[in-house]
N, C-alpha and C positions, 0 to 999 in steps of 0.2 A: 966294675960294678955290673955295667952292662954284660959281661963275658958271662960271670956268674950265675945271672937270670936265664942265660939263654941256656947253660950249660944247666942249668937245674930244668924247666922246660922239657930237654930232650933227654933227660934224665928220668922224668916223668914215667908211668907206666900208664897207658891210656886203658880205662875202666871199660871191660866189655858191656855191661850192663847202666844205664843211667835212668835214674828214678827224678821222676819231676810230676807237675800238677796233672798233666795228662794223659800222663801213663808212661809203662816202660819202654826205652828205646835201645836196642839191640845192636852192637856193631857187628856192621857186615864186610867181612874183607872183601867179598866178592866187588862192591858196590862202591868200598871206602867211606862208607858215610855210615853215620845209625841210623835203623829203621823202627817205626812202631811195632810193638808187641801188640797184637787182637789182645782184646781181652777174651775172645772166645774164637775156638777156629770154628766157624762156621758149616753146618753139614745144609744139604741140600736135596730134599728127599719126594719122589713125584710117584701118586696117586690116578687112578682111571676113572674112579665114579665118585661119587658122594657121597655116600655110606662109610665107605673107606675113610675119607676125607674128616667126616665128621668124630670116626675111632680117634682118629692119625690126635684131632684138635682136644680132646676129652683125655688122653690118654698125658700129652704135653701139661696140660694144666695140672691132673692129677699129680704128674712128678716135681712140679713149680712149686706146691703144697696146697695146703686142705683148703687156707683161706686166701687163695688167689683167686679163683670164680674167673678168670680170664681176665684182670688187671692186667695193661701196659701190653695185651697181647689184640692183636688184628687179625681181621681175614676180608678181603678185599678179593670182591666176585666180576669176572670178566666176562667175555662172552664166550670163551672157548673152558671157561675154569673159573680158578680161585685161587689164591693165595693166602697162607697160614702165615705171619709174622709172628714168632713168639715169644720178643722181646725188643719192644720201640726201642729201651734205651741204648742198644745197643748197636742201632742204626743198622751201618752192611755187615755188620759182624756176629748179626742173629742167625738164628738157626729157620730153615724156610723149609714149609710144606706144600707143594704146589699138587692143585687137581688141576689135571689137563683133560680134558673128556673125549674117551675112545671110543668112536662107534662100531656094532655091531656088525656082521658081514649083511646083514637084510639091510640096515639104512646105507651102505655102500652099492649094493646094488642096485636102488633106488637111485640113490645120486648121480651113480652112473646113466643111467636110463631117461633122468626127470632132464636133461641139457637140450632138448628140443629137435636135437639131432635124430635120423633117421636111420631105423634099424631093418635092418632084412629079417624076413618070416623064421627063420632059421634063429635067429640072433633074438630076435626075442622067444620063442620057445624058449632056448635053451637059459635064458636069465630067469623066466618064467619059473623051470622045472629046479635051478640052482635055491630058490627061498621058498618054495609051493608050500612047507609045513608052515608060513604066512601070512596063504592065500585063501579066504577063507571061498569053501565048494570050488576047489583048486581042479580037481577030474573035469568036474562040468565046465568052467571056464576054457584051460586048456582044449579040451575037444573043438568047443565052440571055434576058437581062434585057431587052432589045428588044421579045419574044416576049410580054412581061407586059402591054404595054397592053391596059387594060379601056375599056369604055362603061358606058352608061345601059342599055343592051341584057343587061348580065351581071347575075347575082344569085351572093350567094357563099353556097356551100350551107357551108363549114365555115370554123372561122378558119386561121390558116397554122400547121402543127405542124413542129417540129424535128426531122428525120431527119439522123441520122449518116449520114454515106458514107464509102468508102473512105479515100478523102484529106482532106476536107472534107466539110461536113452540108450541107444545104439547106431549106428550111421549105416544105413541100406544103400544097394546098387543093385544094378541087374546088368547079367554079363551072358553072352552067346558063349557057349559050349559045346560047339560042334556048327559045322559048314552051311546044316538045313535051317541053321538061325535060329535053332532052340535056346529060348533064356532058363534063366536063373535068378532067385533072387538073394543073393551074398547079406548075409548080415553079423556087422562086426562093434562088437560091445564098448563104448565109449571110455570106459574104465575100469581100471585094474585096482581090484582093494586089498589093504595090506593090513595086518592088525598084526604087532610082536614088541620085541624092546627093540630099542635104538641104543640105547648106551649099556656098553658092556659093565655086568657088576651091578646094575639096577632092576627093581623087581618089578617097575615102571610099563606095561605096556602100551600103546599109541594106534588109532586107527586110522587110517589116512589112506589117498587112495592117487593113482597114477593115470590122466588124461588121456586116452590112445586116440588118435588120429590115424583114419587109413589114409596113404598116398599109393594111389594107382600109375603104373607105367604103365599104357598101352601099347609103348613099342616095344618093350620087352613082356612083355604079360608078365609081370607082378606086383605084388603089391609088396610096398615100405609102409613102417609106423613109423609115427611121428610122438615121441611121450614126453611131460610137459608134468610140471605141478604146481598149480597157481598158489598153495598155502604151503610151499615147501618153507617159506618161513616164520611163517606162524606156527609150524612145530617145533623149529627149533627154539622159538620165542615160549612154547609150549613148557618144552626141556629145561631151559634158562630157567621158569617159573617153578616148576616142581622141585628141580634140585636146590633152588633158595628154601623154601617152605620145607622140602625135607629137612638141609641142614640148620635152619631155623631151630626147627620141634627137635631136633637129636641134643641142641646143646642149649637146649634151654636153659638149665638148671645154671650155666653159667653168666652172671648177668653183669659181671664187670668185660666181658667180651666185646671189642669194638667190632660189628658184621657191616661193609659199606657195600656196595655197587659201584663197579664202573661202568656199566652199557647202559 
């Protein structure tokens, strides 16, 4: 009896497919076990700004149909982005829209520049003249700071003090320029202002502006800046604020839409 069962058993022909409450399971020779079938293969598809972002969400619900309005779908805003969930029920096996937010080559240069670190006359020109269609009266600044090269030839009679102006301040010194002790009075503009977009793909522009600090060598005759941005993040806090409120107002119309925050 017992012979019988075992020989029927291995007699059996093992069903590639198994259908049960929780879905289908697959065997895998590779594995020797069955595996879950997705019930959806999952794509995974990445945006730069938020405009895009908001198409990407309006265009998924449109194909979902007329009266989803963004039921059972999510978008969950980060501090670098977002994320588009387009269908909770189906957990990790939905389809995901991710905005990552790529910045412009002007807020990269800025970034660079705002670390507190110290540049040579040269080194900043030349980041200067790299964004100038950002610098608003870009000629007249440059010159100004152009004007600062020192030599081996200068001696700095004082350090650079902080003079308020009109609109902006400027930090003065007075420097000997030749052997019979004749001064000079050096004067170098406290800040560098920037107005353009920061995120690429947005029509968004941002004015803000770059700290300069002169450092004087006197044993080398010249001078380093020193550039710094006390509300570098309050722009980006800035940024954060607008692309919510843009993509807010883009998908209004859809009101079954779950829209969270995570920063």
């Amino acid at each position: 009896m017992i012979k019988d069962i075992i020989e029927f058993v291995i007699g059996m022909k093992r069903p590639e497919l198994l259908e049960t409450q929780n879905g289908q399971y697959l065997y895998s020779d590779s594995s020797q076990r069955y595996e879950r079938v997705p019930k959806n293969r999952p794509f995974n598809r990445e945006v730069c700004n938020v405009d895009s972002f908001a198409k990407a969400v309006l265009e998924e619900v449109k194909r979902d149909g007329e009266d989803s309005n963004g039921f059972g779908m999510t978008v969950i805003f980060e501090k670098n982005g977002a994320t588009f969930f387009t269908d909770d029920c189906l957990g990790t096996e939905q389809n995901l829209w991710q905005f990552e937010r790529e910045f412009t080559q002007l807020w990269k240069v800025v970034s660079h520049l705002a670390t507190g670190s110290k540049h040579s006359h040269r080194q900043l020109l030349d980041a200067m003249e790299s964004v100038k269609i950002f610098i608003p009266d870009f000629e007249k600044l440059y010159q100004v700071i152009s004007k600062l090269r020192a030599s081996k030839k200068i001696n700095f009679v004082s350090n650079p003090i902080f003079e308020d102006g009109e609109q902006a301040g400027s930090y003065q010194w007075e420097q000997k320029i030749d052997s019979n002790g004749a001064t000079e009075k050096a004067v170098c503009p406290s800040e560098i202002p920037f107005r353009g977009k920061i995120v690429r793909g947005s029509e968004i522009e941002y004015e803000f502006a770059l700290s300069l600090t002169p450092v004087l060598d006197d044993e080398k005759g010249q001078i380093l800046f020193s550039l710094s941005m006390p509300g570098f993040d309050m722009v980006l806090d800035q940024v954060r604020e607008d692309e919510f409120k843009a993509f807010c107002a883009l998908v209004k119309p859809l009101s079954e839409l779950l829209i969270l925050r995570n920063y």
